[in-house]
C-alpha positions as CSV (number, residue, x, y, z in Angstrom):
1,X,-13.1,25.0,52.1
2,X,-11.3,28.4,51.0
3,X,-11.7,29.8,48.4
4,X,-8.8,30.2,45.1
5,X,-7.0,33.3,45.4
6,X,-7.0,35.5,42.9
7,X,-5.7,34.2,39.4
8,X,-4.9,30.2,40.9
9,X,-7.3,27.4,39.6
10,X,-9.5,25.6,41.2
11,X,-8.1,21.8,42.0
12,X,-10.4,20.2,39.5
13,X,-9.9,22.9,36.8
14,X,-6.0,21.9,37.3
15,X,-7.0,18.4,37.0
16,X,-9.0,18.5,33.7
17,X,-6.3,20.9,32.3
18,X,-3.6,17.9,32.9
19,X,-6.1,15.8,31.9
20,X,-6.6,16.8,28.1
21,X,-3.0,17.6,28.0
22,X,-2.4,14.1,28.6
23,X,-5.1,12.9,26.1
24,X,-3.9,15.9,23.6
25,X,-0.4,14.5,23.9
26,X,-1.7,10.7,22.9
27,X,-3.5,11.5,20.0
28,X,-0.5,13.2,18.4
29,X,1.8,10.5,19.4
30,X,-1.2,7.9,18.3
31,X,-1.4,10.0,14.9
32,X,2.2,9.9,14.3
33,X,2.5,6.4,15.1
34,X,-0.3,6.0,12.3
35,X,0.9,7.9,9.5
36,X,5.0,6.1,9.9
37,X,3.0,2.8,9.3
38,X,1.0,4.0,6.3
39,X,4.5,5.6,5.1
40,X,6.3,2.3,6.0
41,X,3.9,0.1,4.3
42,X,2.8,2.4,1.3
43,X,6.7,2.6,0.3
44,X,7.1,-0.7,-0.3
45,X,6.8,-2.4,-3.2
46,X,3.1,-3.7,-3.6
47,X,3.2,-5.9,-6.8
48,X,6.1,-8.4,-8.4
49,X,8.0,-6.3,-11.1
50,X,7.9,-8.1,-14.6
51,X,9.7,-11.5,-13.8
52,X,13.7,-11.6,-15.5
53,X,13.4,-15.1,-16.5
54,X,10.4,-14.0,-19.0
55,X,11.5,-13.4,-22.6
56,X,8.4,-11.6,-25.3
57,X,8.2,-12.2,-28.4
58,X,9.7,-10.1,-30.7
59,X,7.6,-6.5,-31.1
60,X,5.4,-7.4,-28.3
61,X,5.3,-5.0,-25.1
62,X,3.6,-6.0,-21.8
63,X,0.9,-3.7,-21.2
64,X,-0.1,-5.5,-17.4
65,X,2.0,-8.3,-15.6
66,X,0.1,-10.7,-12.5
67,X,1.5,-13.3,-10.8
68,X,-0.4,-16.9,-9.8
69,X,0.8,-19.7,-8.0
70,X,3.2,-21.2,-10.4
71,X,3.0,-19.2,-13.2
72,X,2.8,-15.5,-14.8
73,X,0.7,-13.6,-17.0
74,X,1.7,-11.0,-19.6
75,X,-1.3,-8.8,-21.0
76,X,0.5,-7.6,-24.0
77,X,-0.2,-4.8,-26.6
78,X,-1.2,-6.9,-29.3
79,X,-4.4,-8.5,-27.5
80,X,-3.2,-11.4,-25.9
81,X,-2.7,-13.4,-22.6
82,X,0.5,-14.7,-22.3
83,X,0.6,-17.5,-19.5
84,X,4.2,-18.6,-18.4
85,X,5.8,-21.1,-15.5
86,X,8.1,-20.0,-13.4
87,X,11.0,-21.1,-15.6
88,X,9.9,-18.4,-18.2
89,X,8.6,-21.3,-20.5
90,X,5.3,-20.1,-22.7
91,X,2.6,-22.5,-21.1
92,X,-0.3,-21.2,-23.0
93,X,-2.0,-18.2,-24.9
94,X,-4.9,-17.1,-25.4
95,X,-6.4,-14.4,-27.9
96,X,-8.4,-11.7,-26.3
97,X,-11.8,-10.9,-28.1
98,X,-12.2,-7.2,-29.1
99,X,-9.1,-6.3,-28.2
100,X,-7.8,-3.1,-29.9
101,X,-4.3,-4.1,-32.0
């Protein structure tokens, strides 16, 4: 076998310098690919807004909103749990204990 001239690579150097080139180049296309999801997914919205159809009582804010099968519930400032149906009809409420008013 002769031997490299002066400044050429050996063949197998040549090979492991394609090599993790190669893998280099598929971690930052892997990365990128990574990162659009998590943008992609991140961006959209994550939770139901506060539901139009619902109507508070007067002076009363919702502090949290959550959504079940069927119906809402509205935390509100005042210390209670507001359960609604999907119509926006007031199904039942409940007084939270210790709440600060």
């Amino acid at each position: 076998m002769a031997a490299p001239e002066q400044g050429e690579m050996p063949v197998d150097l040549k090979w492991l310098k394609r090599l993790v080139t190669g893998l280099t180049l598929t971690m930052i296309a892997g990365i990128t690919v990574i990162a659009a999801l998590l943008i992609i997914r991140l961006s959209s919205a994550q939770s139901p807004g506060f539901p139009p159809e619902i109507t508070l009582p007067d002076g009363v804010e919702a502090r949290a909103v959550t959504a079940g099968q069927g119906w809402y519930g509205v935390v509100t400032n005042d210390g209670r749990f507001l359960v609604y149906n999907n119509s926006g009809t007031l199904r039942q409420e409940v007084q939270i204990r210790g709440a600060a008013e």
